[in-house]
C-alpha positions, 0 to 999 in steps of 0.5 A, spaced: 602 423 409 596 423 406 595 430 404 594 433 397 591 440 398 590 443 404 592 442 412 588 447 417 591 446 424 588 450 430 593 450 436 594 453 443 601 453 446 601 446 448 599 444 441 603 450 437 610 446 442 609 439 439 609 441 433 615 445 432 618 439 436 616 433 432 612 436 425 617 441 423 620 438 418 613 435 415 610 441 416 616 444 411 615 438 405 607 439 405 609 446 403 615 444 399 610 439 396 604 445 394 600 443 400 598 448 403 598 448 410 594 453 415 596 455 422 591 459 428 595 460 434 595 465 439 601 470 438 604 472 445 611 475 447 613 468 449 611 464 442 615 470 439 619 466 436 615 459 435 611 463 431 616 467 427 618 460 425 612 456 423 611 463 419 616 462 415 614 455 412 606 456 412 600 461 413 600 463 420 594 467 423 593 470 430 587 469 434 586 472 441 583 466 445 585 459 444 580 453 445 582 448 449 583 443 444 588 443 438 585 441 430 588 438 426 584 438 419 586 434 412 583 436 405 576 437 409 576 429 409 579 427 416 581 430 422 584 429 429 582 433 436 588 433 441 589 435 449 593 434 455 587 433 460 588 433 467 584 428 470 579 430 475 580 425 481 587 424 482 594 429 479 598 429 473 594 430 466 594 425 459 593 426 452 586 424 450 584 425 442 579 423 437 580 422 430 575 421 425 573 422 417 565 422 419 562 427 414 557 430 418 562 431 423 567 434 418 561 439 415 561 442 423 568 443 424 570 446 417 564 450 418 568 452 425 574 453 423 573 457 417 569 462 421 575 463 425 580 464 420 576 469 416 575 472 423 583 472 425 589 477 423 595 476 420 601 473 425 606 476 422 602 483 423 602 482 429 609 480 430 611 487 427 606 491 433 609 487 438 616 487 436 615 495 436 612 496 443 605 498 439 600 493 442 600 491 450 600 484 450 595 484 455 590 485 448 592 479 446 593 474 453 586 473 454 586 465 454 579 461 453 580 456 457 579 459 463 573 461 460 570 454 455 572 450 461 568 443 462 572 441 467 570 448 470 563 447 467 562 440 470 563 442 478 558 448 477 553 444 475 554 439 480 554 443 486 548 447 483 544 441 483 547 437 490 547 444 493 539 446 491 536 441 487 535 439 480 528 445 479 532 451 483 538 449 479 535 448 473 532 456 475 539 459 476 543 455 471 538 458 465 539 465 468 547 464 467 546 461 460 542 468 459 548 472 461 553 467 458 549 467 451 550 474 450 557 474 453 560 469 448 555 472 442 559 477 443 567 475 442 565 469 437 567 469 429 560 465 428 553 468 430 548 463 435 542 467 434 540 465 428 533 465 425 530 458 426 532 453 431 534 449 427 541 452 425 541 454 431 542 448 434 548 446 428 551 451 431 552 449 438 554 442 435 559 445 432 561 449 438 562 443 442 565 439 438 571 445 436 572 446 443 570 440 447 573 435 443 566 431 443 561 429 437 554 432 438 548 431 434 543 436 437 535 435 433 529 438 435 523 434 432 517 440 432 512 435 433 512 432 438 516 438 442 523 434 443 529 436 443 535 430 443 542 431 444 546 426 443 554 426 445 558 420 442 566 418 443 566 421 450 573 422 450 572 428 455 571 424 463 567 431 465 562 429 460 562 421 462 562 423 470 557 427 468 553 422 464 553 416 469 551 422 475 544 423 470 547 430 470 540 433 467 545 439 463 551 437 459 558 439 463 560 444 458 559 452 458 555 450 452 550 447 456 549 453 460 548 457 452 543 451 450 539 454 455 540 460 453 539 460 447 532 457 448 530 462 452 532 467 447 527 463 443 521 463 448 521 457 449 521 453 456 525 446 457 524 440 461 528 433 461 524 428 459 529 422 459 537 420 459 540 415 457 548 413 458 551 407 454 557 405 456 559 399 452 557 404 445 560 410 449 555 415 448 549 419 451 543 421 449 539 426 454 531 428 451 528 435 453 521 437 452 520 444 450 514 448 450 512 456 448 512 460 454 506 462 457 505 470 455 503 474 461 496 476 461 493 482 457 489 487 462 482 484 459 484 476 460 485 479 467 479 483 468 475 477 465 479 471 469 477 475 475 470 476 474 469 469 472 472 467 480 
């Protein structure tokens, strides 16, 4: 109701239902207002005709993943994440969501959203390719949350480290986040590997928050070589199991990249302290971090050998 210029909404299936069902008519009056209203969704043969519906009162663009969650962003000043989540212990599944007008936060996730938008096509484009059998839906079936799962991401590195121990764990799982980084580096509209660590970092926050629905403020302080990751309004229960389990990297495949992506930055990395509040509902987890030992030149050899 409060919006004046512009709504951004990035939905998955689930989301893209609920709003042709309940918002449709305040979808059509921002628009008959001048609003304008801005949709990312995947196009599929079975959202045919959702799509083609929503496009006829708003600007739709198809992007071939979907995140887990569903965005809805209001004139860059405030936003509400939304999902079904299923719960872990137990069945059936409940809506979680998060609203807030933090500015910080809204930077992030417009930072997010826009590069999506930048990077999607036109829906009604891609409506016409199907319609006509000339784009095979498999192009367009791959499905992110199969692939950015927490839930997923959260057993993984539980069972690592029940099954290993926390070191090897910890060896194992940084060879992932390698594999991982240059995997997602790959299918992402926004670039990880940046020039410092810094911007690196703002990045990665981001990610977090657009696609696992939690706020995240990552700071790395040079001179004291610490790395504070600091989680708060943990909607998402992986991340709260995983907060009162002392998991020593948090359950999301952008842990995993964390990890990577220091790497990539030839820099080691060792847990130097954890805290959960549970009365304030957040999670601050320190890491040490150090340049990596280069291997020895032939002459540092010889003449470490010669000293022995």
């Amino acid at each position: 109701d409060k919006a004046a210029e512009e709504v951004i909404l990035v939905l998955n299936d689930e989301g893209l239902n609920y709003l042709l069902n309940n918002c449709f008519d305040k979808i059509n009056e921002l628009n008959y207002n001048g609003v304008g209203v801005m949709v990312l969704t995947r196009v599929t043969k079975k959202s045919m005709d959702q799509v083609r519906r929503l496009a006829d009162v708003c600007r739709v663009r198809h992007v071939n993943y979907m995140p887990v969650n569903n965005v809805c962003l209001v004139d860059n000043q405030e936003f509400l994440i939304f999902r079904l989540e299923e719960e872990i212990l137990g069945e059936g599944s409940k809506l979680i969501g998060m609203y807030s007008s933090e500015p910080e936060v809204l930077e992030a996730l417009h930072f997010i959203v826009r590069a999506e938008w930048g990077a999607s096509r036109d829906a009604t484009y891609v409506l016409s390719l199907l319609e006509r059998g000339l784009l095979p839906e498999e192009v367009l079936s791959y499905d992110a949350s199969k692939f950015l799962n927490s839930a997923l991401s959260f057993q993984v590195v539980s069972s690592l480290v029940n099954t290993l121990g926390k070191p090897e764990a910890y060896l194992l799982l940084k060879d992932i986040g390698k594999k991982l980084l240059q995997t997602i580096s790959d299918r992402l509209s926004v670039a990880l590997l940046r020039e410092g660590l810094q911007d690196a970092l703002k990045v990665i926050s981001s990610l977090i928050l657009f696609y696992d629905g939690v706020p995240a403020k990552m700071a790395y302080n040079e001179k004291t070589g610490i790395l504070t990751c600091e989680f708060t309004n943990l909607v998402s229960s992986q991340y709260r199991l995983a907060a009162e389990k002392g998991l020593d990297v948090f359950p999301s495949i952008w842990g995993l990249v964390l990890l990577g992506l220091l790497d990539y930055y030839e820099l080691d990395i060792s847990r130097a302290d954890a805290v959960f509040h549970p009365d304030e509902n957040k999670w601050v987890i320190q890491y040490r971090l150090h340049r990596k030992r280069l291997p020895l030149t032939e002459e540092e050899e010889e003449r470490l050998t010669l000293q022995l």
